[in-house]
C-alpha positions as CSV (number, residue, x, y, z in Angstrom):
1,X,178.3,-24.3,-110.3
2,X,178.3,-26.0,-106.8
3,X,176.9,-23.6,-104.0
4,X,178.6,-23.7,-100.6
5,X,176.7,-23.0,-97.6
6,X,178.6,-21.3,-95.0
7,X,176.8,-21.7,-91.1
8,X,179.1,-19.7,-89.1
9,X,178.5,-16.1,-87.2
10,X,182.3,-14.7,-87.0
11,X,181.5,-12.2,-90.2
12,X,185.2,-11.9,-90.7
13,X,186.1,-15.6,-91.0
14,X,182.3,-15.9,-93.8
15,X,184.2,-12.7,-96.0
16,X,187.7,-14.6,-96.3
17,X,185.8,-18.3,-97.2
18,X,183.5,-16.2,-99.4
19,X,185.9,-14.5,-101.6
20,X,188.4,-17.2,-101.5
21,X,185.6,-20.0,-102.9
22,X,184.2,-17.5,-105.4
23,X,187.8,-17.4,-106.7
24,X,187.6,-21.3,-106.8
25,X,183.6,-21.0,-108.7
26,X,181.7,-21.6,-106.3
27,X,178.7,-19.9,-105.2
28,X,178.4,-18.9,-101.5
29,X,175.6,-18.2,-99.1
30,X,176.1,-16.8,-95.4
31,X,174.1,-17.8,-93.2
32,X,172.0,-14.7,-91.6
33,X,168.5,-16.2,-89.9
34,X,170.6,-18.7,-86.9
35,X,167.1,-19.4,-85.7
36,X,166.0,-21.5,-88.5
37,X,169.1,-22.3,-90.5
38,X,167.1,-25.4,-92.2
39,X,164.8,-22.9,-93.8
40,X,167.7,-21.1,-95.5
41,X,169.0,-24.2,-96.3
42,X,166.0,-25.5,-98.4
43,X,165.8,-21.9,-100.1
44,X,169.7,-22.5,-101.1
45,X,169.9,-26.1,-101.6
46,X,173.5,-26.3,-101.0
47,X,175.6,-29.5,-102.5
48,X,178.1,-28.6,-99.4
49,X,177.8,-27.2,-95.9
50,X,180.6,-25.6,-93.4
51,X,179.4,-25.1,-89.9
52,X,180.6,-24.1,-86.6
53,X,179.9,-25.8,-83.7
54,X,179.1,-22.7,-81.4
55,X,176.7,-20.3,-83.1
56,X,173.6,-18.3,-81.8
57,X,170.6,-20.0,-79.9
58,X,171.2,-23.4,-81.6
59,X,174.9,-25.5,-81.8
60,X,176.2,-27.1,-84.9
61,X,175.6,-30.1,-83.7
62,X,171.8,-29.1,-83.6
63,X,171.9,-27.9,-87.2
64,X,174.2,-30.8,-88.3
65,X,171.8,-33.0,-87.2
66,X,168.3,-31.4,-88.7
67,X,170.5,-31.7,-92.1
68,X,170.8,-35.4,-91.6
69,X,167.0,-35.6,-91.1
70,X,166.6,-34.6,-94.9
71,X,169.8,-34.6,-96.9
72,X,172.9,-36.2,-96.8
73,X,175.2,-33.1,-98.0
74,X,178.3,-33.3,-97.2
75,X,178.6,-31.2,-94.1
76,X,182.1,-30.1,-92.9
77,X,182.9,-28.7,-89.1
78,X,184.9,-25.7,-88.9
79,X,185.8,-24.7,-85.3
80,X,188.4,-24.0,-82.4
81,X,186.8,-26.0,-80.3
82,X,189.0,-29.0,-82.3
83,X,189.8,-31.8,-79.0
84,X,188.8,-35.4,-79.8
85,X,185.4,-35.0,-77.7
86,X,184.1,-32.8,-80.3
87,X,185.8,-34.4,-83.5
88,X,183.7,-37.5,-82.5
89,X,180.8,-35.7,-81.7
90,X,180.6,-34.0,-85.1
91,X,181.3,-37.6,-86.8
92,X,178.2,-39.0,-84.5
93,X,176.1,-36.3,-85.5
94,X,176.4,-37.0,-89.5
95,X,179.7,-34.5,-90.1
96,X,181.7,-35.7,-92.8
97,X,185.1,-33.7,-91.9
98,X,186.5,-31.8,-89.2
99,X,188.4,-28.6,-90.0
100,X,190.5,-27.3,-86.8
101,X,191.0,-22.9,-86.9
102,X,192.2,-21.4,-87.2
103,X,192.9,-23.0,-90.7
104,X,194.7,-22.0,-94.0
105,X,192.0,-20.7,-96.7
106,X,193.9,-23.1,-99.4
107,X,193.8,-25.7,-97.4
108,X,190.0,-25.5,-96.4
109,X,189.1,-25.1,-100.2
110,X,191.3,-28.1,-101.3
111,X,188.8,-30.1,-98.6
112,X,185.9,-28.8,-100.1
113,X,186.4,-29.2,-103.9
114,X,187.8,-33.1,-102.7
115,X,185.0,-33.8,-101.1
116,X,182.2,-32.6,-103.4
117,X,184.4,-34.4,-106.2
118,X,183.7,-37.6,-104.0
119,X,180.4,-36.7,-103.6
120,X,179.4,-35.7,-106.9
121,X,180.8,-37.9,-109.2
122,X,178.6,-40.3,-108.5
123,X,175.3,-38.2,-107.3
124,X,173.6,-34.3,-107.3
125,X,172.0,-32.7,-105.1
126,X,168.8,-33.4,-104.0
127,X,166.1,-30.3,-103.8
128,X,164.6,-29.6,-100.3
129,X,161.4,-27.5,-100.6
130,X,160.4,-25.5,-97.3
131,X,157.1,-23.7,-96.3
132,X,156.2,-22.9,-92.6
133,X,159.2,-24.8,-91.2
134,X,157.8,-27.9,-92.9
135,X,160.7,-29.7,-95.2
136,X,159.7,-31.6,-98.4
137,X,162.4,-33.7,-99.7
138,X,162.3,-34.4,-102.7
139,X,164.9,-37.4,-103.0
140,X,162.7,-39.7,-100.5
141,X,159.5,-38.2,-100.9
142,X,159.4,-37.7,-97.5
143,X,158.3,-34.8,-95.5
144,X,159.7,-33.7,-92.0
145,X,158.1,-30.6,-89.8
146,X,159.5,-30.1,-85.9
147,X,161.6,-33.5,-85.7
148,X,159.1,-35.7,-87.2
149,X,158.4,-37.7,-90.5
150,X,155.0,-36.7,-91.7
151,X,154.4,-40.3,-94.3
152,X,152.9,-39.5,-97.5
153,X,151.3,-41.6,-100.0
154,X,152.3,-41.4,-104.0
155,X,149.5,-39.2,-104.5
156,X,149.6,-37.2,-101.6
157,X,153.1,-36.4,-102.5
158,X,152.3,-35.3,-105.9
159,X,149.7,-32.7,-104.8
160,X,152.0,-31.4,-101.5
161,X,155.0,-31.3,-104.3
162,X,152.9,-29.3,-106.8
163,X,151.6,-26.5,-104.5
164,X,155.1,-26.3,-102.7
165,X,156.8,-25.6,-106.1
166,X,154.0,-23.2,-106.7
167,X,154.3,-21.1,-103.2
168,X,151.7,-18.2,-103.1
169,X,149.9,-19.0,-106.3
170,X,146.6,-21.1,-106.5
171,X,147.2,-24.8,-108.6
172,X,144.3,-25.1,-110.6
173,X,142.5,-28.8,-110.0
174,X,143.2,-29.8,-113.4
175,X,147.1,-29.1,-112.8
176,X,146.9,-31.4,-110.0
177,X,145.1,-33.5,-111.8
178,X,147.8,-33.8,-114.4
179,X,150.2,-34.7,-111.6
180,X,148.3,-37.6,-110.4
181,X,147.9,-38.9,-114.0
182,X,151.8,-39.2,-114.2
183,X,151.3,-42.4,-112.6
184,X,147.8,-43.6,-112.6
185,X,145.8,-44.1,-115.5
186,X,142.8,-42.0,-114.5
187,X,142.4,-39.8,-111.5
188,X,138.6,-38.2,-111.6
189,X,137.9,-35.0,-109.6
190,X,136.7,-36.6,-106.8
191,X,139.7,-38.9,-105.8
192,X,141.6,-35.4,-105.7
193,X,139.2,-34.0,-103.1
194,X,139.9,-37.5,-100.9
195,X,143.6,-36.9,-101.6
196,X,143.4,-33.4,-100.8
197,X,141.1,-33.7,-97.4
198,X,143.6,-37.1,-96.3
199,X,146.6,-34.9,-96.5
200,X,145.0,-32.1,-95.0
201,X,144.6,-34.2,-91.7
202,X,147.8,-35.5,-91.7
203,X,149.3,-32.1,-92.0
204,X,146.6,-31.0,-88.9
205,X,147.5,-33.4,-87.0
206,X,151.2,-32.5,-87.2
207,X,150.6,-29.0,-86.6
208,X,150.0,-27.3,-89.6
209,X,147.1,-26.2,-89.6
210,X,145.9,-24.5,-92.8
211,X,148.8,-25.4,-94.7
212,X,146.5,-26.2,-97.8
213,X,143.9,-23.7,-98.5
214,X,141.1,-23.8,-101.0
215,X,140.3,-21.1,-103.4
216,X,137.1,-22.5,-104.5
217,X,136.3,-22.9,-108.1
218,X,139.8,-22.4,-108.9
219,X,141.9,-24.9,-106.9
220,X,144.2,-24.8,-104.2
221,X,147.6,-23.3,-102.8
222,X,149.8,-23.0,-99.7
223,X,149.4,-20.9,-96.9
């Protein structure tokens, strides 16, 4: 089942798209938190977005663009505000179609199932883990917190990847351990402390601080 984000604040215009695409099989999620819509995004892991251009404290063209930092989802506009300034604006910012309302709901469904059929025939989604604002992409291995790209090494992605999956529970050293062995042929305990302490600085010095603590004798989880 393909899950359709819907970034938009008018509740009456969410309930008609809702019920109408869970007619079509899809399953919906309304945006509620319009401070951090990326954080609700990588909870949901949409394969298709539909987003407003004006929406509470942050534009679609804001949002539209923090998706492009870390997924290439097809992202549709849907707004009034439909003059030629703003059509190329939403194409600039990484929008893939531009829906004028007020619209017909048939219409607006035909556009989504065509373009996930274009997308999808030939890729799926990619899962986008989230912790503290902090997005982990898992398509790139890359991971991006406040605008920036945080670079991670093979390793370091393996342990960040394993303790994001894992949120609120300790990883034990030797399940880390294991991760590390999926592509080198022997990882001791002491290269997963310098892995561990290297991506702890990195993750400092980007501003989050104590993302990784230790539970000593145990192993290690986010925080």
């Amino acid at each position: 089942m393909y899950r359709l984000l819907i970034v938009e604040d008018d509740k009456g215009i969410t309930d008609a798209i809702k019920v109408q695409a869970q007619m079509w099989n899809l399953e919906v999620h309304c945006a509620q938190n319009f401070r951090n819509i990326m954080s609700e995004f990588a909870e949901f892991s949409p394969h298709i977005v539909l987003l407003d251009i004006s929406l509470p404290f942050f534009n679609g063209y804001h949002w539209c663009s923090e998706i492009r930092r870390v997924s290439k989802v097809p992202v549709i506009f849907i707004s009034s505000a439909a003059d030629n300034m703003n059509i190329v604006m939403a194409v600039n910012m990484g929008a893939d179609d531009f829906i004028a309302k007020p619209f017909d709901q048939n219409v607006l469904i035909a556009k989504i199932q065509a373009m996930l059929r274009r997308t999808y025939d030939f890729a799926s989604a990619v899962p986008i883990l989230e912790h503290r604002g902090a997005l982990l992409n898992t398509g790139d291995n890359t991971l991006t917190f406040q605008e920036k790209t945080i670079p991670l090494t093979k390793n370091e992605y393996r342990i960040l990847l394993a303790l994001m999956e894992n949120k609120g529970k300790v990883v034990s050293r030797e399940k880390l351990m294991e991760r590390l062995w999926e592509t080198d042929s022997f990882v001791d305990e002491n290269t997963l402390t310098v892995n561990v302490n290297r991506l702890r600085k990195k993750l400092d010095a980007a501003g989050l601080e104590d993302f990784i603590t230790t539970k000593f004798g145990v192993g290690y989880l986010i925080g």
